[in-house]
TINUPA-73723 format. One line per 3 residues: their letters; for each residue x, y, z of C-alpha. Coordinates in nm, 3 decimals. Layout:
REM residues N
A> X Y Z | ... $
This chain:
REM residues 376
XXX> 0.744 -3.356 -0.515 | 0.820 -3.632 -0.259 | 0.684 -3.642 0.096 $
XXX> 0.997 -3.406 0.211 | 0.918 -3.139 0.030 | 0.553 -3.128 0.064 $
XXX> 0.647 -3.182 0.422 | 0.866 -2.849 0.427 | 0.604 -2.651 0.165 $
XXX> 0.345 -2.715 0.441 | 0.493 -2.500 0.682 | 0.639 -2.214 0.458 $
XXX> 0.247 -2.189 0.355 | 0.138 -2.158 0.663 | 0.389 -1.948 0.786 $
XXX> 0.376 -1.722 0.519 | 0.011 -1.684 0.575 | 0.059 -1.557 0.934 $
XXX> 0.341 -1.363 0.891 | 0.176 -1.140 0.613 | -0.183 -1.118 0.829 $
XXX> 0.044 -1.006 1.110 | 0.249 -0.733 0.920 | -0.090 -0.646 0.710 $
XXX> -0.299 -0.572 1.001 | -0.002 -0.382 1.182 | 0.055 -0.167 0.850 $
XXX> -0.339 -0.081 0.856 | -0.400 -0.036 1.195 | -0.122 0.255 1.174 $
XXX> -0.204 0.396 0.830 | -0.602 0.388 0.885 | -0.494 0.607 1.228 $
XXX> -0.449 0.893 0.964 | -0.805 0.897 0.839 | -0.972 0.897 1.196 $
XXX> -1.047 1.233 1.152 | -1.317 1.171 0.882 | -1.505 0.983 1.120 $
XXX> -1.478 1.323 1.404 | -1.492 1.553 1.157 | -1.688 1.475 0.842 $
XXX> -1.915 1.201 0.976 | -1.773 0.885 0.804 | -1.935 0.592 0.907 $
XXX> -1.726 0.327 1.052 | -1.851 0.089 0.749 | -1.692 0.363 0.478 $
XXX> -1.373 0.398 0.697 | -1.337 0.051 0.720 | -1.379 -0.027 0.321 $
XXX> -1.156 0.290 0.285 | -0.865 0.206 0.485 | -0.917 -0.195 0.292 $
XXX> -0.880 -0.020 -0.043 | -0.505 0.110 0.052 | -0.392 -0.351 0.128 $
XXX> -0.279 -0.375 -0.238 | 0.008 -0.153 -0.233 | 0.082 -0.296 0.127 $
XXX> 0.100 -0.647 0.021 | 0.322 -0.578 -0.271 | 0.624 -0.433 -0.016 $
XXX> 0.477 -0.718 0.240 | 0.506 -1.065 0.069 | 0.868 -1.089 -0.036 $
XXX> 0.964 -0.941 0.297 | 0.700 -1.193 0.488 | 0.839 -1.468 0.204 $
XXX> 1.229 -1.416 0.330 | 1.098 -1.400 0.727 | 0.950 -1.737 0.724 $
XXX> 1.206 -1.920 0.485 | 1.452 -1.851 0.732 | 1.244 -1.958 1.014 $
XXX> 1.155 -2.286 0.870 | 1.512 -2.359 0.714 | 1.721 -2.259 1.026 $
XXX> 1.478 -2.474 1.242 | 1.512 -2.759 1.019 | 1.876 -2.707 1.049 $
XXX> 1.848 -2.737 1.410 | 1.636 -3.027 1.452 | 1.892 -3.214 1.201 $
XXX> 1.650 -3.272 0.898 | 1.826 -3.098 0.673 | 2.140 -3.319 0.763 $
XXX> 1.962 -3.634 0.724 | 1.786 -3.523 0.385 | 2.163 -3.423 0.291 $
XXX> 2.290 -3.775 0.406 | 2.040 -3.951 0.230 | 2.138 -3.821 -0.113 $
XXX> 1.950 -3.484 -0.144 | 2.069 -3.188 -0.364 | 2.102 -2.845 -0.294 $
XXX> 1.811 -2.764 -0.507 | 1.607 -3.059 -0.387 | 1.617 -2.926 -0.030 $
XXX> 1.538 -2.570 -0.201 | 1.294 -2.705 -0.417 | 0.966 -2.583 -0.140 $
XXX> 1.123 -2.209 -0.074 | 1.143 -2.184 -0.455 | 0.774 -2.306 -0.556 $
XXX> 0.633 -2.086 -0.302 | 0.839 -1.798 -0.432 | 0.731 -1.861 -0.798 $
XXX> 0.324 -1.866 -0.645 | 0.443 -1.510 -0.470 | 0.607 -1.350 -0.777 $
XXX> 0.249 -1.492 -1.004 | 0.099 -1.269 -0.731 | 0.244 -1.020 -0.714 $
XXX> 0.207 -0.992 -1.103 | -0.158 -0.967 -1.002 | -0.128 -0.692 -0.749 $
XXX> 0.067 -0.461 -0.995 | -0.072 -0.514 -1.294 | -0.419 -0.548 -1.179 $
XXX> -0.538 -0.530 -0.789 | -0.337 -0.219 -0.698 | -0.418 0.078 -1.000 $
XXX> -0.799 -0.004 -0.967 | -0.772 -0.026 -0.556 | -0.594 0.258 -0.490 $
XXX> -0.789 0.422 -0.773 | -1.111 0.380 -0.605 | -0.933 0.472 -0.287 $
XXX> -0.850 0.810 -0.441 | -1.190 0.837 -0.592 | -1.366 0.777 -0.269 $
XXX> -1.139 0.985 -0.075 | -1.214 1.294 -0.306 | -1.582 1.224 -0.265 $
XXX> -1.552 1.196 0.142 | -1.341 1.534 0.117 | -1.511 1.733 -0.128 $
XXX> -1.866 1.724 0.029 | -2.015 1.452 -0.098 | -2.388 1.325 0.051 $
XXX> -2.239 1.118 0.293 | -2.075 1.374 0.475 | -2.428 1.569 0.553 $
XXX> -2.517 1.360 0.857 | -2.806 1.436 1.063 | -2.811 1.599 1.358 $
XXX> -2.422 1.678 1.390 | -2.160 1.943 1.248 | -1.985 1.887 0.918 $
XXX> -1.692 2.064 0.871 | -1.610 2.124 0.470 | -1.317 2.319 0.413 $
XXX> -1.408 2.699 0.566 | -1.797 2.557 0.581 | -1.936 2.438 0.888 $
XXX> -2.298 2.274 0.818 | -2.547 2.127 1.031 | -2.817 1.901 0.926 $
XXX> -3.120 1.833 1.198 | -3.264 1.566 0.949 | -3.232 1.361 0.629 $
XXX> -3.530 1.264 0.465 | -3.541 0.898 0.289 | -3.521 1.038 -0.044 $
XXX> -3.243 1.273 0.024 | -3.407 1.628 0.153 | -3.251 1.815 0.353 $
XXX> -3.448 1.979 0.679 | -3.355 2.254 0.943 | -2.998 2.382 0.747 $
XXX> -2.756 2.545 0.958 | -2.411 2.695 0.747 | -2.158 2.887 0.802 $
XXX> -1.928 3.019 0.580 | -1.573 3.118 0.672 | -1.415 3.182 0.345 $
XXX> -1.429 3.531 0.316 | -1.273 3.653 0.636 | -1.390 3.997 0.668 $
XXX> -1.766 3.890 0.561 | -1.848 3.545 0.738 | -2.214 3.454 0.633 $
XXX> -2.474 3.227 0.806 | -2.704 3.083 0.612 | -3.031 2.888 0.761 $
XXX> -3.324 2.743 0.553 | -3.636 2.532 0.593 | -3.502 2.255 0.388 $
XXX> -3.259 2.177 0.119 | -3.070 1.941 -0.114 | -2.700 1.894 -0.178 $
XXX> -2.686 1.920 -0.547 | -2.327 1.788 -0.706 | -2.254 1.964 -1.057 $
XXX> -1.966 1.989 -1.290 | -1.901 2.300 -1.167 | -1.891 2.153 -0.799 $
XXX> -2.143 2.088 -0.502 | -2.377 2.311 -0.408 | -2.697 2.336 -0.131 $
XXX> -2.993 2.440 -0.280 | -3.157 2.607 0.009 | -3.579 2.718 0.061 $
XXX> -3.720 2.898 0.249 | -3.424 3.100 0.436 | -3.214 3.332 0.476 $
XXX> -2.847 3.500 0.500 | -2.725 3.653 0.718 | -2.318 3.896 0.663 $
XXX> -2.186 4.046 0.895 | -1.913 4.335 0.798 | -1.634 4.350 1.069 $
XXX> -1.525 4.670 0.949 | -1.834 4.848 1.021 | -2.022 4.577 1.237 $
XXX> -2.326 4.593 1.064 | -2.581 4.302 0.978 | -2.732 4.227 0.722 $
XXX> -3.010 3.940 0.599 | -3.155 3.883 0.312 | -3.478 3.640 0.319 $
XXX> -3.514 3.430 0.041 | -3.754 3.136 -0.106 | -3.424 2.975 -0.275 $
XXX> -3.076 3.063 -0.254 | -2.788 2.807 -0.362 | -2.452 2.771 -0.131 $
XXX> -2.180 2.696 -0.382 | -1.907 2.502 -0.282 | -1.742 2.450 -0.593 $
XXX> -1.435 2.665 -0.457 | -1.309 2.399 -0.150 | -1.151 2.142 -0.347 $
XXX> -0.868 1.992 -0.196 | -0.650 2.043 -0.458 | -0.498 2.403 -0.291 $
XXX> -0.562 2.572 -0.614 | -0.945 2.639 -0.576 | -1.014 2.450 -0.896 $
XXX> -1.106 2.161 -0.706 | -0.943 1.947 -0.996 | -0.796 1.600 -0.860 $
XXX> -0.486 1.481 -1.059 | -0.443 1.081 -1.111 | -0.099 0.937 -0.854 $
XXX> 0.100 0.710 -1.060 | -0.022 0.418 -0.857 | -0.354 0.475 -0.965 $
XXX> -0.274 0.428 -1.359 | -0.209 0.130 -1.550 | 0.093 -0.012 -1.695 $
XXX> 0.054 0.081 -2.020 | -0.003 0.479 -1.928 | 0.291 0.528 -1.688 $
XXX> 0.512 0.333 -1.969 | 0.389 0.627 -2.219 | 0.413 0.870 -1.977 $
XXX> 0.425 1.216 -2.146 | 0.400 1.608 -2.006 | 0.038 1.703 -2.003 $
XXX> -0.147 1.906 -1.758 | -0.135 1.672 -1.510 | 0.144 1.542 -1.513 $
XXX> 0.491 1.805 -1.515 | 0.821 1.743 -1.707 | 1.035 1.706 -1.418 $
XXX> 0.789 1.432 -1.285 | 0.757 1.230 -1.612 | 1.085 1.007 -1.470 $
XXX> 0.901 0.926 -1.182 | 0.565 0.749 -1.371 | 0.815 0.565 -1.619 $
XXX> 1.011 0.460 -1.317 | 0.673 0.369 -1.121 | 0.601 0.142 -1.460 $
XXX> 0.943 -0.044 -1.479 | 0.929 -0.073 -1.096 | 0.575 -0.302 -1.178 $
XXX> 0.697 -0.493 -1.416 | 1.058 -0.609 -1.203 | 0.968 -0.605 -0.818 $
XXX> 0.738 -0.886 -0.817 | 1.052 -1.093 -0.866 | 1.236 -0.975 -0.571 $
XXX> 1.068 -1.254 -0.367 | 1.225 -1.512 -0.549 | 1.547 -1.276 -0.508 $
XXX> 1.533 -1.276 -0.186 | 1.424 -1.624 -0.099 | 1.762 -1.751 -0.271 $
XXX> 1.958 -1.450 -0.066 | 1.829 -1.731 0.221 | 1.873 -2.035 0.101 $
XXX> 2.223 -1.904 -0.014 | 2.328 -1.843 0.304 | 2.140 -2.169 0.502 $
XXX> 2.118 -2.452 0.244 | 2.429 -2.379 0.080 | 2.648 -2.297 0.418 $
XXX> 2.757 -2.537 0.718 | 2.456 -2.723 0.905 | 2.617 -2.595 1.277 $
XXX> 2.418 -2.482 1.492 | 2.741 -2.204 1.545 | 2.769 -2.102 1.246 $
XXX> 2.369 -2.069 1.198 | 2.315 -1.694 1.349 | 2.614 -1.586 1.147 $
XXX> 2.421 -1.735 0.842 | 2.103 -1.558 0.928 | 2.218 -1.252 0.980 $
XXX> 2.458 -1.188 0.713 | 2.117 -1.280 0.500 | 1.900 -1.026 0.644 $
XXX> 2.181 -0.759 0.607 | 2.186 -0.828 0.241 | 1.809 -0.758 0.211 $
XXX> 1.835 -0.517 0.401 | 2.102 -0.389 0.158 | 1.851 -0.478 -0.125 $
XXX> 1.589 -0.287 0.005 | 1.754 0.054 0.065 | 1.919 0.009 -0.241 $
XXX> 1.602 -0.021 -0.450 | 1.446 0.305 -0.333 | 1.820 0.485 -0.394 $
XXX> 1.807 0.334 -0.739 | 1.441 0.480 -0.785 | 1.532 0.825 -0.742 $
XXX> 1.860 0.812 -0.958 | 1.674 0.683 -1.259 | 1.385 0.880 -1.229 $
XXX> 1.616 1.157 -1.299 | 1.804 0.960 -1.569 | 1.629 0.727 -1.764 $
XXX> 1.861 0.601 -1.964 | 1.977 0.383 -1.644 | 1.628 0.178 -1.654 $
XXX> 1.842 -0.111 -1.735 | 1.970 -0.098 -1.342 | 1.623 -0.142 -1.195 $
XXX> 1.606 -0.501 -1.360 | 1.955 -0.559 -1.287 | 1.883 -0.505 -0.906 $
XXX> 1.625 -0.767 -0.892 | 1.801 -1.034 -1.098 | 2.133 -1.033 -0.964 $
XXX> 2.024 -1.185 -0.658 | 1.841 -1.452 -0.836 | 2.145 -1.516 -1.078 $
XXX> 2.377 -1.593 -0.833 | 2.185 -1.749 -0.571 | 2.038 -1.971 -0.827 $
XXX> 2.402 -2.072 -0.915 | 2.542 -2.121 -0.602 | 2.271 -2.365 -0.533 $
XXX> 2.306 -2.545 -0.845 | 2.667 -2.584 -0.742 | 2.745 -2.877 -0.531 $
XXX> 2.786 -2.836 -0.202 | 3.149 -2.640 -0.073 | 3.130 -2.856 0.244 $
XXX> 3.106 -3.234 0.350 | 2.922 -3.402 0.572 | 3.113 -3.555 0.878 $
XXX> 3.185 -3.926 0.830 | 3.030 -4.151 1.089 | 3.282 -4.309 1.350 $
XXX> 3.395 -4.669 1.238 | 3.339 -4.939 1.519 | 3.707 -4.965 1.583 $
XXX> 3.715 -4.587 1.648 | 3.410 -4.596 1.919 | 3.548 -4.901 2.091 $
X> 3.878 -4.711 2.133 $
């Protein structure tokens, strides 16, 4: 790679590096807005939000770096265009590739990554995003915090203290899930207890208190233990409080064998087998869409007039890309015999960007003036 190119690989590097911290942090900042509530409501700590709303950057980056990738390819290109570089490198006896060669090494380092996000990075993120999520929601430990109210489904509980190895003291509950006998239940001290069945607070030393709306009557019964189950607020809407495994949250091999089970319904197996295909192709929709660019800037007219037509005929293409893809999803997820169409999406841009580069140039370069032609 001569000094050129490292030259020009230098500042798609760098660019690309800002560009994605600068879409990444916009695309948490306004997904991690929907799980504020855990730290009102359920008494999240800010470190658990935080590690939370980090698990979810996997499947960001994999939508973020070819779109980041195209953003700053253009940038760099159409500014080297302007400052005349590209002319000179042209002048000097440099190919269409050659000039391409930077934009295409970083897009090979992009598709190796995001290889690595698909395959790897995003089923075990967002699976441990799921995971952790089901624990914050279905009253895990670290919802109980001391000295504040806990809302759990139809359960409101209050906690004045948490002992260092996990006792409970001074229980407050209330139970809203039966509508026409809300109970209160108060005890001594206690312990959250998480089963198969579900969670439950084993209470001491309390007691419960129903009140009958129909007839207004109350009534308590005192007791030395009495258990609180909570196996019926699962988040599931079913009461089973079963959690079901997302497609993003399995690995390659799974949503590629993708059969109906329990979990998983006929009319939904499309969608997993699509999910699977979509792993193995869109990683190479950087490179796609880096050539889309360099299709359009390299391999057009270096005038600065012609440049914002060049640029934005580009970005409608991806553009056209993009919506395309998530049309194409939803037509083979009903018929997947047209799985065929989701690879031929993402290489037809490479195949005929790669050609047209490959090609020589469909322009000239302007001959200089001869000396009898500036002294005239």
């Amino acid at each position: 790679m001569n000094g050129f190119s490292r030259y020009v690989l230098r500042q798609l590097v760098v660019g690309m590096v800002l560009v994605t911290a600068g879409l990444s942090c916009i695309i948490w900042l306004s997904q991690s807005l929907r799980f504020v509530e855990m730290i009102v409501n359920q008494g999240v700590t800010i470190a658990t939000f935080v590690y939370l709303t980090m698990l979810m950057l996997p499947s960001f980056l994999t939508i973020i770096l070819p779109i980041a990738l195209f953003c700053i390819v253009l940038f760099v290109y159409s500014k080297l265009i302007s400052d005349r570089e590209l002319v000179v490198m042209r002048a000097a006896g440099q190919s269409q590739w050659a000039l391409s060669k930077p934009a295409i090494v970083l897009s090979a380092l992009v598709v190796l990554m995001g290889y690595a996000l698909n395959l790897y990075l995003l089923p075990n993120s967002y699976k441990t995003f799921r995971e952790l999520q089901w624990e914050i929601r279905n009253y895990s430990h670290i919802l109980l915090k001391e000295g504040a109210f806990t809302n759990i489904s139809s359960v409101t509980v209050y906690v004045r203290e948490r002992s260092t190895d996990g006792q409970l003291l001074g229980i407050l509950a209330y139970d809203r899930r039966n509508p026409t006998k809300p109970e209160t239940w108060m005890a001594a001290k206690g312990a959250l207890v998480e089963t198969d069945a579900g969670a439950r607070v084993v209470m001491f030393d309390g007691n419960r208190q129903t009140v009958d709306k129909e007839t207004n009557k109350l009534s308590i019964l005192y007791f030395d233990q009495g258990i609180l189950d909570l196996k019926e607020l699962g988040t599931a809407g079913d009461g089973t409080g079963i959690r079901h495994r997302e497609a993003r949250e399995r690995t390659l091999g799974e949503l590629l064998n993708t059969k109906p089970s329990e979990e998983i319904s006929t009319r939904d197996v499309g969608k997993f087998i699509v999910e699977g295909h979509k792993r193995l192709a869109s990683p190479f929709s950087a490179l796609g869409f880096t050539l889309v660019g360099l299709l359009f800037l390299v391999n057009g007219n270096f005038s600065r007039r012609s440049q914002t037509r060049q640029i934005t005929a580009s970005v409608i293409i991806v553009v056209g890309l993009l919506v395309s893809a998530l049309g194409l999803e939803n037509l083979v997820a009903k018929n997947l015999k047209l799985i065929p169409l989701i690879y031929l999406h993402t290489l037809l841009p490479i195949v005929i960007g790669g050609y047209a580069l490959l090609r020589p140039p469909r322009f000239k370069l302007p001959k200089p003036a001869s000396a009898g032609t500036m002294g005239a």
